[in-house]
C-alpha positions in Angstrom: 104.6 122.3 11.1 107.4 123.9 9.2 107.4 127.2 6.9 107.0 124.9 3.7 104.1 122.6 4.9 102.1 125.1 6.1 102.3 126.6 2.2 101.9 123.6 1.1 97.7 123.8 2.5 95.4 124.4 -0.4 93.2 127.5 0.2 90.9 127.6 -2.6 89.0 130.9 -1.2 91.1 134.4 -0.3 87.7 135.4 0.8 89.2 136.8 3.8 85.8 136.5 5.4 86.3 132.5 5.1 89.6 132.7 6.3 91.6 132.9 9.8 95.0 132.9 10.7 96.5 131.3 13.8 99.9 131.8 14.8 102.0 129.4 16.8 104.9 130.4 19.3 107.1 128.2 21.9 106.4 129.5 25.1 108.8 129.0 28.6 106.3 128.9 31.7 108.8 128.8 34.4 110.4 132.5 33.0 106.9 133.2 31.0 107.9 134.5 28.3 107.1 133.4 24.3 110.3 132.7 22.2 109.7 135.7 19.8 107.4 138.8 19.5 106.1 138.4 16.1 105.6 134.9 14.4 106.3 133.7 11.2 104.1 130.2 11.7 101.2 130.9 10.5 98.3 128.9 9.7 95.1 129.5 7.7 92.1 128.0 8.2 88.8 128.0 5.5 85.8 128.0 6.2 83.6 126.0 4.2 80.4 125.6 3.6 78.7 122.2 3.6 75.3 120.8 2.7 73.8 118.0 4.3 73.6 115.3 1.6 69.8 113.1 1.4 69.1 110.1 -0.2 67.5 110.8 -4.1 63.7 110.7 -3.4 63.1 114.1 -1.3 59.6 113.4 -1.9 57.1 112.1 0.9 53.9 111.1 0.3 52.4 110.1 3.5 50.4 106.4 3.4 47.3 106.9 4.6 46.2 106.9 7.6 49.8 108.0 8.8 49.9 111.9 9.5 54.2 112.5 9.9 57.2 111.6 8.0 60.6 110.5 9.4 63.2 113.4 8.1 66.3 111.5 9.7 65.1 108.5 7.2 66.5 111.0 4.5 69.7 111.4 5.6 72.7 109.9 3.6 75.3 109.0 5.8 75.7 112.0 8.1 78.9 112.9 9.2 77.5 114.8 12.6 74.5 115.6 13.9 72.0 117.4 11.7 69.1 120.0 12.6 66.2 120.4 10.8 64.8 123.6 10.2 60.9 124.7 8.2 63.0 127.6 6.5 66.5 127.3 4.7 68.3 128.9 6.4 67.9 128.0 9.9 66.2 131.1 11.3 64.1 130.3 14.6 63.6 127.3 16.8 65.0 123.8 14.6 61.9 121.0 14.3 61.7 119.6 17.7 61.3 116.2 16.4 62.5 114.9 13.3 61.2 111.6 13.8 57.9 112.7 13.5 57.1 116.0 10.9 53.8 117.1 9.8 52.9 117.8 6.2 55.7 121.0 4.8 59.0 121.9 3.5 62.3 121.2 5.7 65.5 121.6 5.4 68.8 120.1 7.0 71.9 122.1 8.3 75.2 120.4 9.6 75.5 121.4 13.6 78.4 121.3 15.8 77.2 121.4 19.5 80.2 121.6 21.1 80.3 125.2 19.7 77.5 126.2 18.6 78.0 126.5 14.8 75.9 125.4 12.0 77.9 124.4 8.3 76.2 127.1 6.9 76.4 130.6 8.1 73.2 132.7 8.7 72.3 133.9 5.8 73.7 130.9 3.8 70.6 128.7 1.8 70.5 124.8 2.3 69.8 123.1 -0.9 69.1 119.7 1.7 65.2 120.2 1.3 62.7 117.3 2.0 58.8 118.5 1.0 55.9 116.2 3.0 52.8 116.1 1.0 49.5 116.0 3.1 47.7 113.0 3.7 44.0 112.3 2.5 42.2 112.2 5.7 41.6 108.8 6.7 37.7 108.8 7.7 35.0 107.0 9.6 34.3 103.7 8.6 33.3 100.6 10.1 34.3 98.0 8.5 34.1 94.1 9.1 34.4 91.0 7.0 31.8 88.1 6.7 32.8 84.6 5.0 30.5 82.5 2.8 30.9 78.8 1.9 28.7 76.1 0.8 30.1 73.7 3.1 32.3 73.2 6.2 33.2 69.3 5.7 36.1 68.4 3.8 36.8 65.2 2.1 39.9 63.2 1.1 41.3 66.2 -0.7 38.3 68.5 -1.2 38.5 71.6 -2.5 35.6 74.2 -2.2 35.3 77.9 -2.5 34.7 80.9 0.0 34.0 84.4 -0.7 34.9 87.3 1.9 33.3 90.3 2.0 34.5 93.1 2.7 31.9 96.1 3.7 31.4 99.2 5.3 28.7 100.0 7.8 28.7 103.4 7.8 28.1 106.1 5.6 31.9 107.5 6.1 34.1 107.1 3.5 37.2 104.9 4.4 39.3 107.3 2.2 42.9 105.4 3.0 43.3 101.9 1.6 42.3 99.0 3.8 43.8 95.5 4.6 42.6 91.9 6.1 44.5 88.9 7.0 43.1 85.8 5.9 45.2 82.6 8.2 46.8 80.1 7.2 45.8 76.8 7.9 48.4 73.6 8.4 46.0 71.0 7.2 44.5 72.9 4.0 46.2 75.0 1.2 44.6 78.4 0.2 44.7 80.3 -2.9 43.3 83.5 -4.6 43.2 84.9 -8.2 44.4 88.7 -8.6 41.7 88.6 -11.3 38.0 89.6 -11.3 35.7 86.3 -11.6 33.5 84.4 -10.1 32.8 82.2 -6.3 30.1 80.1 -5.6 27.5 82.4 -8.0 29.0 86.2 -6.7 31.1 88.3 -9.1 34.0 88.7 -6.9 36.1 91.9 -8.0 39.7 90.6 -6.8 41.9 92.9 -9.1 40.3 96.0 -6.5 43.0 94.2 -4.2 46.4 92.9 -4.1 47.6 90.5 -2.2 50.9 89.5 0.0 51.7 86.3 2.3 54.3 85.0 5.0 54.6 82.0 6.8 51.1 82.7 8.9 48.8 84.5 6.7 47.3 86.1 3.5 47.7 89.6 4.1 44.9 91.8 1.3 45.4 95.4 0.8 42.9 97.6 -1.4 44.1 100.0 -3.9 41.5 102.5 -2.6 39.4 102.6 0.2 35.9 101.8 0.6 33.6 103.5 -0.3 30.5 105.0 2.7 28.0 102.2 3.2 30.1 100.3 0.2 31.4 96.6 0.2 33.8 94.3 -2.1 33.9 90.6 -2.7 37.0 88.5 -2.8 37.0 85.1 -3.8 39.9 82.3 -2.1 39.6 78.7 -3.0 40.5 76.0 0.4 42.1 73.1 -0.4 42.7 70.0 2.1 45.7 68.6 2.6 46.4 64.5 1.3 47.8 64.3 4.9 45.5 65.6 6.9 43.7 63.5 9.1 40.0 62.9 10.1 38.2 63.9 12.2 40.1 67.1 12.8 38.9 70.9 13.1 41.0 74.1 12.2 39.5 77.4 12.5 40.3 79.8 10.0 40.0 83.9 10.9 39.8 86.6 8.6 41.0 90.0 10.7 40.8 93.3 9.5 43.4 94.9 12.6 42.6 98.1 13.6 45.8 99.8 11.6 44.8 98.6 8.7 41.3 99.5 8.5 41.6 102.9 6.8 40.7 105.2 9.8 38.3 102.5 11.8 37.6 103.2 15.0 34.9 100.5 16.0 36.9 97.2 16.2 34.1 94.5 17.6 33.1 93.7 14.2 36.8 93.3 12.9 36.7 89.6 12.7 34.9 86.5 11.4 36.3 82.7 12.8 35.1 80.0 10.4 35.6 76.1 11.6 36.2 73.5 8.9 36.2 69.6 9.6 37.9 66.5 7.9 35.8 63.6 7.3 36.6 60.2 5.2 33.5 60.3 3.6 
């Protein structure tokens, strides 16, 4: 690099405590020697410090009943590897994983392992914070559903209703939010109101609930959980098919899994298999 080019470097801090100089010389190994005593090459280097930069929501609060937060989910693009510290600027021991943080306040520093060096110098203050918000403790409950029809037999295109209940056998609090899959049935069509109303004479309270579906099944999710000893009603109507044949049986199962079931512990009770038959009558 020649006199001029090396000028030519923007340095836009004459802290000389951000700066170092490195000198360059030609050097002969068979006689040893350097080409001059003194050189003129110089080059100055900056340090410069540099925050890790995170997405916008810095934010976490954890979904009940999950008890950590992925930190590295936060992270906008890294250009090397980051550390996470609990303080800001990186005193101690860095989170040991980042995958997996309790509730608190973190912060992220640049680190270079080849050498050692963080992008912030000790002392320096990381503005890369992400705050974890405790989650409400999930409880006890045990939960289970229970289905109610007036009749199993299907028509040419009968449609009846079906309540599922929802309810909680012990005195616990579920605290987290709860969810059941209803399945999905290739000879009938299923479908739901996000309203409170009314199914075969119960007041079912469907707005407590919303409600999701794929390819398989009716996934419901409360808003809240349920309450100890408590219980909600959820009304579907079951339609059959115009091409589904007689004489057939399909089983329908309403599942509440054990990671959705808002800190349930006791899973024999977690599912309810209904059998519904086509007739031409």
């Amino acid at each position: 690099m020649t006199a001029e080019e090396a000028s030519a470097i923007p340095v836009g801090n004459l802290d000389p405590a951000n700066l170092k100089s490195y000198y360059a010389f030609y050097y002969a190994k068979d006689f040893n020697c350097y080409n001059v005593s003194v050189s003129d090459a110089e080059l100055k280097f900056m340090y410069t410090p540099t925050q890790v930069p995170l997405k916008p929501q810095t934010n976490v609060f954890l979904s009940c009943p999950a008890v950590t937060a992925d930190l590295t989910a936060f992270e906008e693009n890294p250009v090397t590897q980051v550390r996470w510290f609990n303080n800001n600027t990186h005193s101690g021991l860095p989170v040991f994983d980042p995958k997996a943080v309790p509730p608190g306040d973190y912060y992220a520093f640049y680190y270079e392992w080849q050498t050692g060096a963080y992008s912030l110098k000790p002392g320096q203050v990381s503005n890369a914070h992400v705050h974890v918000e405790s989650a409400v403790p999930a409880g006890i409950p045990d939960l289970g559903p229970l289905l109610t029809i007036n009749s199993l037999i299907f028509s040419q295109n009968g449609s009846k209703d079906f309540v599922v209940k929802i309810q909680n056998g012990n005195a616990e609090n579920s605290n987290c939010s709860v969810y059941f899959k209803v399945s999905k049935l290739p000879g009938f069509n299923i479908t739901y109101s996000t309203q409170a109303g009314q199914s075969n004479g119960i007041n079912t309270n469907n707005d407590f609930w919303t409600f999701s579906e794929n390819g398989s099944y009716i996934t419901v999710t409360s808003k809240t959980g349920i309450a100890g000893n408590g219980y909600s009603y959820i009304g579907f109507t079951i339609t059959r098919n115009g091409d589904t044949p007689d004489d057939a049986k399909q089983n329908l199962s309403v599942t509440i899994p054990i990671a959705g079931g808002g800190g349930e512990t006791n899973i024999g009770n977690n599912q309810t298999i209904t059998g519904f038959i086509t007739t031409s009558n």
